[in-house]
KOLGU-4560 file (N, C-alpha, C; in nm, 3 decimals, padded with zeros to 5 digits):
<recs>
<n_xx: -03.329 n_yy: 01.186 n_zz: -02.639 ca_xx: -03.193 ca_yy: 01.149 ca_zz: -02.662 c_xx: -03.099 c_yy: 01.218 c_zz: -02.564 mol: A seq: 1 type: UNK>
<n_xx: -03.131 n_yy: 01.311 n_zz: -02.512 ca_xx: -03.075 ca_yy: 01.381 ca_zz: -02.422 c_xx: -03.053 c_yy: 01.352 c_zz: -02.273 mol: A seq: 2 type: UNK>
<n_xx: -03.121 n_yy: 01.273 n_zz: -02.241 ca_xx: -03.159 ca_yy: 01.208 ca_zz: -02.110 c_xx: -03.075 c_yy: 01.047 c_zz: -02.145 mol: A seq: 3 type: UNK>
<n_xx: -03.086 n_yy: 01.009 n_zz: -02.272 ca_xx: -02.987 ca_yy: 00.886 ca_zz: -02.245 c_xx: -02.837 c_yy: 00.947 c_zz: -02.258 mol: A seq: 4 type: UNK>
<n_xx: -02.777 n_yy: 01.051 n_zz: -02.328 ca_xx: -02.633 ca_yy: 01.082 ca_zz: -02.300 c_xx: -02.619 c_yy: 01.109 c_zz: -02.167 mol: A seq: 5 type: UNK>
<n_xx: -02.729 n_yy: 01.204 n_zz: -02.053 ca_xx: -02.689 ca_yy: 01.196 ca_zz: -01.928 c_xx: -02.694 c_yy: 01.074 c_zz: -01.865 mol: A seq: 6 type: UNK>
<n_xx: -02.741 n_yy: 00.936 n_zz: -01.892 ca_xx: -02.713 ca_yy: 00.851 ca_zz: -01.819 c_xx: -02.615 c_yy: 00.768 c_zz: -01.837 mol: A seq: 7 type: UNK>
<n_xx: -02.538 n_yy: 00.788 n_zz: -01.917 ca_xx: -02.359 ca_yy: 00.737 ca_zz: -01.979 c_xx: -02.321 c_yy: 00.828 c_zz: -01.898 mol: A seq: 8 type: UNK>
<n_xx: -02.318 n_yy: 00.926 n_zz: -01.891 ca_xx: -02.221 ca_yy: 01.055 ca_zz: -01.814 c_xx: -02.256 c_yy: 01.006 c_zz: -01.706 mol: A seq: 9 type: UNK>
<n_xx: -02.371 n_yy: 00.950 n_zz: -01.625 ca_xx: -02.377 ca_yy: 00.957 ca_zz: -01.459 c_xx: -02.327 c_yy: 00.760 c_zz: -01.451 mol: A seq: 10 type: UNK>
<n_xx: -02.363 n_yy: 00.701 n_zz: -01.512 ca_xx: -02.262 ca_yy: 00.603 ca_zz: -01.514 c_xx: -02.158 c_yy: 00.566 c_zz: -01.512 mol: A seq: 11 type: UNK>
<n_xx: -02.060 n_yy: 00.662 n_zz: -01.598 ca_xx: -01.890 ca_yy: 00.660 ca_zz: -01.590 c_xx: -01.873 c_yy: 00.733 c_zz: -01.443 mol: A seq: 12 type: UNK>
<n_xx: -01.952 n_yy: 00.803 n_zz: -01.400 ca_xx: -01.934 ca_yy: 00.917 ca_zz: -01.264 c_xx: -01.930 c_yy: 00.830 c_zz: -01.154 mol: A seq: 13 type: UNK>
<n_xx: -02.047 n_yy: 00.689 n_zz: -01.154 ca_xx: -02.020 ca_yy: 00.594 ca_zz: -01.061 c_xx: -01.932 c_yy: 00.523 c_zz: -01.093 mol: A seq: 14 type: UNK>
<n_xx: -01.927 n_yy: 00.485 n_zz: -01.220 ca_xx: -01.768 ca_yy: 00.338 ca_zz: -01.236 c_xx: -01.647 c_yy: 00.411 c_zz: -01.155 mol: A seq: 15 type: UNK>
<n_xx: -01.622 n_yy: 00.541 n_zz: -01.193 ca_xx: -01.521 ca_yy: 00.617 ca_zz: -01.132 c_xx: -01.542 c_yy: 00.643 c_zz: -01.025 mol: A seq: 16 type: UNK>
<n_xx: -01.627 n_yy: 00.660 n_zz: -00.949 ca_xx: -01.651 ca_yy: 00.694 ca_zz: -00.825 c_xx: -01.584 c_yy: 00.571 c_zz: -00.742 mol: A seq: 17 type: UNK>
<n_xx: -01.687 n_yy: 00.502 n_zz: -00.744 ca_xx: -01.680 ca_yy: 00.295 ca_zz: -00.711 c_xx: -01.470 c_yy: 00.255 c_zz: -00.713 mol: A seq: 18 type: UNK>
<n_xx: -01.488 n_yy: 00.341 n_zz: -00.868 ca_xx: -01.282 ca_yy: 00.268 ca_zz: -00.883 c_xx: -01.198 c_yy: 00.353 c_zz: -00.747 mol: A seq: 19 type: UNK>
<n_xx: -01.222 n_yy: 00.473 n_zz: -00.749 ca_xx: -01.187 ca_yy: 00.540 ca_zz: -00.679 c_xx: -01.188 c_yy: 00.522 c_zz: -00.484 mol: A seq: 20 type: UNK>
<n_xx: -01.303 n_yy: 00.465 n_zz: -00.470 ca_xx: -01.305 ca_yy: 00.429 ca_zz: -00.338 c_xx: -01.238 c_yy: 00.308 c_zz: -00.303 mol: A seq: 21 type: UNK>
<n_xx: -01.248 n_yy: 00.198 n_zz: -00.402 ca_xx: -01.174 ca_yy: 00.037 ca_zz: -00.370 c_xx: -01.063 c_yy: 00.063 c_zz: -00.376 mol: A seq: 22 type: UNK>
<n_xx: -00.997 n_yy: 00.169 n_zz: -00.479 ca_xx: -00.848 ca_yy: 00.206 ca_zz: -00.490 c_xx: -00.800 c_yy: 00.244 c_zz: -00.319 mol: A seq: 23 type: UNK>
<n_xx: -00.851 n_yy: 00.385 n_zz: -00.314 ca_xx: -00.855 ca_yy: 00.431 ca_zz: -00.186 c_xx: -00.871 c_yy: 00.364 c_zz: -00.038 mol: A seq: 24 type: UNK>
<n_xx: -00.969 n_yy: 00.251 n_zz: -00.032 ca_xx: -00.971 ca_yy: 00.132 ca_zz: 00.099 c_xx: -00.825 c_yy: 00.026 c_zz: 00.031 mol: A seq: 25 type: UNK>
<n_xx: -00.809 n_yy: 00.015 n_zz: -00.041 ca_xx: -00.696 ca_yy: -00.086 ca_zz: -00.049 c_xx: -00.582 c_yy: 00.014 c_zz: 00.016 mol: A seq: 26 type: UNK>
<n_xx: -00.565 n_yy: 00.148 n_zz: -00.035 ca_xx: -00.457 ca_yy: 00.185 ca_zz: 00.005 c_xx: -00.432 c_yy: 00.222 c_zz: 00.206 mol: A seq: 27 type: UNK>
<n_xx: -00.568 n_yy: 00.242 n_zz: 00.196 ca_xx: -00.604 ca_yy: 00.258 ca_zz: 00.359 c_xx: -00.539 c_yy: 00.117 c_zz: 00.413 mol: A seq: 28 type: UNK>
<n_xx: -00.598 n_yy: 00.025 n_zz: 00.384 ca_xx: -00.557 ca_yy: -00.089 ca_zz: 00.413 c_xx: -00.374 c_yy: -00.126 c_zz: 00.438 mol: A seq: 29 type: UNK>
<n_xx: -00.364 n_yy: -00.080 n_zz: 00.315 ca_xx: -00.207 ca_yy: -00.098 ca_zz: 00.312 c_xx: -00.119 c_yy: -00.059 c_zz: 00.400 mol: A seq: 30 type: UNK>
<n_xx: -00.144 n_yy: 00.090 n_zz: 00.438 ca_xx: -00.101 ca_yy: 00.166 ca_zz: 00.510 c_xx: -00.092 c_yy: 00.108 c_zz: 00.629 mol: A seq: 31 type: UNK>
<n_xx: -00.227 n_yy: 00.081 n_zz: 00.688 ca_xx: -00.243 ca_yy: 00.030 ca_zz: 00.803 c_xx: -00.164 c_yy: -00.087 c_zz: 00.874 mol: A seq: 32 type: UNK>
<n_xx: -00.173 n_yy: -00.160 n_zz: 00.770 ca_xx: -00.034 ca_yy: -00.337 ca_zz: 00.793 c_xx: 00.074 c_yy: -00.239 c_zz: 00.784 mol: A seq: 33 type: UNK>
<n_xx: 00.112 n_yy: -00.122 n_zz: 00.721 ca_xx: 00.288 ca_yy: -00.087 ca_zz: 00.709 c_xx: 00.273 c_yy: -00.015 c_zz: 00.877 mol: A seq: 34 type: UNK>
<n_xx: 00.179 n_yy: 00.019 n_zz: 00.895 ca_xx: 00.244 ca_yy: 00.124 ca_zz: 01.077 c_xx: 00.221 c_yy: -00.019 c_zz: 01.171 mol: A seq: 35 type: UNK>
<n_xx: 00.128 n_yy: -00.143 n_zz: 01.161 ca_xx: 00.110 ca_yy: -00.242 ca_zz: 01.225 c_xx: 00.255 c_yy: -00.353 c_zz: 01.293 mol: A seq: 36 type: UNK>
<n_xx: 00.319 n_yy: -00.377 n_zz: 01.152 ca_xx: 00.423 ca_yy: -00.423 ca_zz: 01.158 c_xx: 00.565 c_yy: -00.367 c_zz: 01.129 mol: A seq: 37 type: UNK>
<n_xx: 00.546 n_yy: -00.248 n_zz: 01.174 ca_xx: 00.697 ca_yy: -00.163 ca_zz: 01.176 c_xx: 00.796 c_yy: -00.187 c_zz: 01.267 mol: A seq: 38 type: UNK>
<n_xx: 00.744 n_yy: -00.212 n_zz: 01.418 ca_xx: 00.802 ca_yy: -00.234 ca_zz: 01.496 c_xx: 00.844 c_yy: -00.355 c_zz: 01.515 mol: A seq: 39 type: UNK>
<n_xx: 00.803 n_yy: -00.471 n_zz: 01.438 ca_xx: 00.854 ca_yy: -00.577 ca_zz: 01.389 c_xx: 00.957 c_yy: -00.572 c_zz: 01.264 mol: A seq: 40 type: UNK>
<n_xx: 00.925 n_yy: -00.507 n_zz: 01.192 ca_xx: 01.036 ca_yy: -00.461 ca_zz: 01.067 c_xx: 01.171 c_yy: -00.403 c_zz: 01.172 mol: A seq: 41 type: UNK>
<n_xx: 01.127 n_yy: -00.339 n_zz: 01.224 ca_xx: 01.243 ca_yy: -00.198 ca_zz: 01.315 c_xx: 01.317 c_yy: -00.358 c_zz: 01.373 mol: A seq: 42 type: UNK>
<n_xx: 01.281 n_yy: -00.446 n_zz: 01.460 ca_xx: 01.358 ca_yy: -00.557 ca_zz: 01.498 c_xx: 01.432 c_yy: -00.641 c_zz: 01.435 mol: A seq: 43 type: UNK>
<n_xx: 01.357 n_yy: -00.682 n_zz: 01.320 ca_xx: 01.461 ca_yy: -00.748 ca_zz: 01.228 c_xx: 01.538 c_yy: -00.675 c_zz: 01.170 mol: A seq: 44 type: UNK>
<n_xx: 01.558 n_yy: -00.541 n_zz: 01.147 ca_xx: 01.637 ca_yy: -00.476 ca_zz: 01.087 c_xx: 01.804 c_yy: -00.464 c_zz: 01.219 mol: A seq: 45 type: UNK>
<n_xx: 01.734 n_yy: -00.452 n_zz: 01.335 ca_xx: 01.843 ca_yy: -00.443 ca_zz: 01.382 c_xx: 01.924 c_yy: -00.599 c_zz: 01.449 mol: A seq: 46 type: UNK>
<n_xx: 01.840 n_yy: -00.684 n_zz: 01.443 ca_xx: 01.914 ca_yy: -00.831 ca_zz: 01.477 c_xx: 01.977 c_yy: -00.842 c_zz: 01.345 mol: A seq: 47 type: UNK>
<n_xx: 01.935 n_yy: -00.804 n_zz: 01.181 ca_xx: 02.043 ca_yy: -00.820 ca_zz: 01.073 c_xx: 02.176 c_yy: -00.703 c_zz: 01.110 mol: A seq: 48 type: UNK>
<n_xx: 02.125 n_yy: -00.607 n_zz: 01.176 ca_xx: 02.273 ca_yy: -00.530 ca_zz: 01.172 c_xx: 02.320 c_yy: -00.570 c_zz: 01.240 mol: A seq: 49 type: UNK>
<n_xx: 02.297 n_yy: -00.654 n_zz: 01.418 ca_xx: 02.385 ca_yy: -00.728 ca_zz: 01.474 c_xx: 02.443 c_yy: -00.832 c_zz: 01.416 mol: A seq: 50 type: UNK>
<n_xx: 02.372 n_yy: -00.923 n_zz: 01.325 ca_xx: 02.415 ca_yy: -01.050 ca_zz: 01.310 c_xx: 02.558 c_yy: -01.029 c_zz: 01.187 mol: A seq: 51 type: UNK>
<n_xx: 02.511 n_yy: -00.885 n_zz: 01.125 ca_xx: 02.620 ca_yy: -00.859 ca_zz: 01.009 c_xx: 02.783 c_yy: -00.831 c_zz: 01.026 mol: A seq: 52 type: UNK>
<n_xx: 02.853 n_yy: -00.953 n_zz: 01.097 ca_xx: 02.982 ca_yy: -00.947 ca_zz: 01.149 c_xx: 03.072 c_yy: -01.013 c_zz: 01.030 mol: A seq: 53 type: UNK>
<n_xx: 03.174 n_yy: -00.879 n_zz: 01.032 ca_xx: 03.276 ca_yy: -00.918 ca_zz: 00.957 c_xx: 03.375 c_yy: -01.024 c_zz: 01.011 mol: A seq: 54 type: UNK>
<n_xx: 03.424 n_yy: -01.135 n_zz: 00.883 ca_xx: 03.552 ca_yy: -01.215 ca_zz: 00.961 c_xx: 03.664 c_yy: -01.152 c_zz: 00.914 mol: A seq: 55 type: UNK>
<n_xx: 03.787 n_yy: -01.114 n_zz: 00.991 ca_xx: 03.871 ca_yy: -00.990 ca_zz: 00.896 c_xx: 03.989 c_yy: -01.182 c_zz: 00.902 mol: A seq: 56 type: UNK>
<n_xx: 04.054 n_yy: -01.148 n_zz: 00.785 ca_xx: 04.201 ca_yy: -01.289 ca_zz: 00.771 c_xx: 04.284 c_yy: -01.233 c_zz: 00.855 mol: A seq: 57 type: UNK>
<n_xx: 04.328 n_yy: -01.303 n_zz: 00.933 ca_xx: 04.438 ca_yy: -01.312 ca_zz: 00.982 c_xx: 04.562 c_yy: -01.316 c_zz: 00.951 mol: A seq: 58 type: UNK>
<n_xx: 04.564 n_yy: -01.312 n_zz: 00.783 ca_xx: 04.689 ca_yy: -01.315 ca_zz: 00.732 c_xx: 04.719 c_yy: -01.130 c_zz: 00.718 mol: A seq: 59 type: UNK>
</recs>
């Protein structure tokens, strides 16, 4: 009986292990597209601050 509680314990050790790494490559992942397309972000950010012209009234 002792040998089947250690194999629940080394089972949750891989489910967690396993969750832990897909968590971890997704976030790798993520990261990677945010430094990829920054310098595309950085451009549109500044053609919206050009394009953001006030019309002041003339009255």
């Amino acid at each position: 009986m002792n040998g089947q509680e250690q194999k629940k314990d080394k089972f949750w050790l891989y489910v967690g292990g396993t969750m832990f790494l897909i968590i971890a490559g997704i976030a790798m992942v993520k990261q990677s597209e945010n430094e990829k397309f920054a310098p595309i972000k950085q451009q549109l950010d500044e053609e919206n601050a050009q394009m953001n012209i006030r019309v002041l009234d003339g009255n």
